[in-house]
C-alpha positions in Angstrom: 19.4 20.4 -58.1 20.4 17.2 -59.8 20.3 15.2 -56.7 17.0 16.3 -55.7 15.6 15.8 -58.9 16.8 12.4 -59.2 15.6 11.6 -55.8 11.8 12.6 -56.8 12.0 10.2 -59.8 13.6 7.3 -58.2 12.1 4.7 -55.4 11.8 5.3 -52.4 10.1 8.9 -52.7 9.6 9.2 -56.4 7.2 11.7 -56.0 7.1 12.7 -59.4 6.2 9.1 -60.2 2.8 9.2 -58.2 2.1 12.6 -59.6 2.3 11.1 -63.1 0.3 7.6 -61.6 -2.3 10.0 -60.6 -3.1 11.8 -63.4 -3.0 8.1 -65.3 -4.8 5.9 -62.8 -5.2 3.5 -65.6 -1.3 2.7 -65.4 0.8 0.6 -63.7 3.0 2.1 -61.3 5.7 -0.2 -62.9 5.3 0.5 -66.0 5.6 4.6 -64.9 9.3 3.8 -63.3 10.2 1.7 -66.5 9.6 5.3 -68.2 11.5 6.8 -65.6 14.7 4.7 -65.8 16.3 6.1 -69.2 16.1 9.9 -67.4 17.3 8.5 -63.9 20.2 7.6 -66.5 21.0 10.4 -67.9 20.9 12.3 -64.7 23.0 9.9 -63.2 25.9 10.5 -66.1 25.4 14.3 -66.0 25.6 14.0 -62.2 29.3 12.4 -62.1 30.3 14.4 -65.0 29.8 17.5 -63.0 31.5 15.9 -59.7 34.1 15.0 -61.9 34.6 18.7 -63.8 32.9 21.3 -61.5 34.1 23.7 -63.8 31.4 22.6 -65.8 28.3 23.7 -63.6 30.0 27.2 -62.9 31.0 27.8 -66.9 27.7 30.1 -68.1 27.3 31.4 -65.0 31.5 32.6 -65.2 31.2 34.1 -68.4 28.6 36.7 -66.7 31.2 38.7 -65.2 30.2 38.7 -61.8 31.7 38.2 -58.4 
């Protein structure tokens, strides 16, 4: 889920981008992925801390009990 939502944020597809450049025709589009960057960022961090510990990603649902 982290990899595809940073791929609809980020160029080439940003998706999400045009969504948002739609609904604010008035904006530029590079000003929209300047907005985007500090979230690409954090995804980006959260997406190697969890390559790094997968423990991390499976923690809540662990604690559930089931198999």
């Amino acid at each position: 889920m982290l990899v595809v939502e940073l791929g609809l944020i980020t160029p080439p597809v940003g998706m999400n981008v045009f969504v948002v450049k739609a609904n604010a025709p008035n904006t530029a589009l590079s000003t929209i992925f300047l907005g985007v960057l500090p979230f690409a960022a954090a995804l980006l961090a959260v997406l190697s801390i969890v390559i790094a510990i997968p423990s991390v990603a499976t923690f809540l649902p662990g604690l559930t009990g089931r198999d």
